[in-house]
Phi, psi and omega in degrees: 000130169310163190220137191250112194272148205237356182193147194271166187234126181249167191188114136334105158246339136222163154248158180303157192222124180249115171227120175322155145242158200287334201282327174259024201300145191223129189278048170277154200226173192056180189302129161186172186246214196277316172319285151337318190257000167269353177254349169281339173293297175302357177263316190298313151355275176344300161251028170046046187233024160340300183291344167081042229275330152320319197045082118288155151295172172273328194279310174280021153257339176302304180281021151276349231245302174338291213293342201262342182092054198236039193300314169346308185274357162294348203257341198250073156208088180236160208243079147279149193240136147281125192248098149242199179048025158244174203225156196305338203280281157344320181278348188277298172283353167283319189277006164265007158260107193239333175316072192093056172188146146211160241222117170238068197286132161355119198265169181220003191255300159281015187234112168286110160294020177278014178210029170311153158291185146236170161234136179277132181313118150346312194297286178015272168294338179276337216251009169072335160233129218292340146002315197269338167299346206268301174312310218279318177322304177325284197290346185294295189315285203307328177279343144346263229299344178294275180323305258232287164330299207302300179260048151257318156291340178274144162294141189230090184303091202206130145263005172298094165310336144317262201312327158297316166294332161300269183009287175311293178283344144320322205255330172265025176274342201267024168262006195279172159252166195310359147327314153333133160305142173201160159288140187168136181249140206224109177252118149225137149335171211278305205314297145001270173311304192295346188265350199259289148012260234262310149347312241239318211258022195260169208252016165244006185284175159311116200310344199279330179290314175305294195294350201262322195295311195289316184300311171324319214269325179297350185277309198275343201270332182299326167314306172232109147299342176275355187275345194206016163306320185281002206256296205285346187312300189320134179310345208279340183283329173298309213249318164240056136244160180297145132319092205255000000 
């Protein structure tokens, strides 16, 4: 049965794993996680400042690290995530922070879509009526049922049955709408990450991205939390992300 998705489901499928060497031994103090202490080793590293002759924490070497822009060493901590409930539209504006990131996504060419989700827009659901919700489900199914035909039915001058069946379905995806549900495994980096964040979560961005950003931060800031305290801190998590 189609599934019409009203918020994306994000999932850890790996984080960084940090192991001293003995030769290099690093004086960190306080709570922190393998990530957090791998981005402090490579900072410290820079200036041989192992011993820690201050006793910082790694979250107040991290957030001195912020305050100086030293964003580079933020980069060698990175998180993939299984990305679902999000829609082709939403994947369009993800890949162009292409940058500290890499994407491996749902093929629609090698995959048959006659029984895709959707995701329903947020204005939508804000707007209060469920009518207009209802016409939009209404027009998903149909172009469903449009695609499902299509590629079953169109002529393909080929007999390599591979090759036919791309054929077809490369050619009937282009009635679903941008709405279609897609898949994606998604690696980025902290820096990455606060930039997609924060960008992304801002209240002039696109609502399916605002809502995808607020879910991201819930995912990713437990991981490292001193890499994203000034994010959950901020009046800005209140006031331009959606509520969900």
């Amino acid at each position: 049965m189609t599934k019409f998705w009203v918020s994306p489901a994000i999932d850890v499928l790996s984080k960084p794993d940090f192991s001293p060497v003995s030769a290099l031994p690093m004086n960190n103090l306080g709570v922190s996680s393998p990530g957090e202490q791998l981005i402090e080793y490579a900072g410290r590293l820079c200036y041989m400042s192992q011993s820690n002759a201050s006793n910082k924490t790694t979250a107040e070497y991290i957030d001195n690290i912020m305050k100086q822009g030293h964003g580079s060493v933020l980069e060698h901590c990175n998180f993939s995530l299984l990305i679902q409930g999000v829609s082709r539209a939403l994947t369009h504006e993800l890949t162009r922070h292409r940058a500290g990131t890499a994407i491996s996504q749902l093929s629609q060419r090698y995959v048959d879509a006659s029984d895709t989700d959707f995701v329903i827009p947020p204005v939508l659901l804000e707007s209060g009526n469920s009518g207009l919700v209802e016409e939009f489900k209404a027009q998903c199914l149909a172009a469903q049922a449009s695609y499902a035909k299509l590629s079953e039915t169109i002529a393909v001058n080929t007999d390599n049955k591979v090759l036919q069946r791309k054929r077809r379905r490369e050619a009937a995806r282009s009635v679903l709408a941008n709405a279609a549900e897609t898949k994606l495994v998604w690696t980025a980096n902290v820096r990455a990450l606060r930039h997609v964040i924060t960008l992304r979560g801002n209240e002039g961005a696109d609502l399916e991205m605002i809502r995808f950003s607020k879910a991201l931060l819930a995912v990713v800031a437990p991981l490292a939390p001193a890499c994203f305290a000034d994010i959950t801190a901020s009046e800005f998590v209140e006031t331009a992300y959606l509520k969900v």
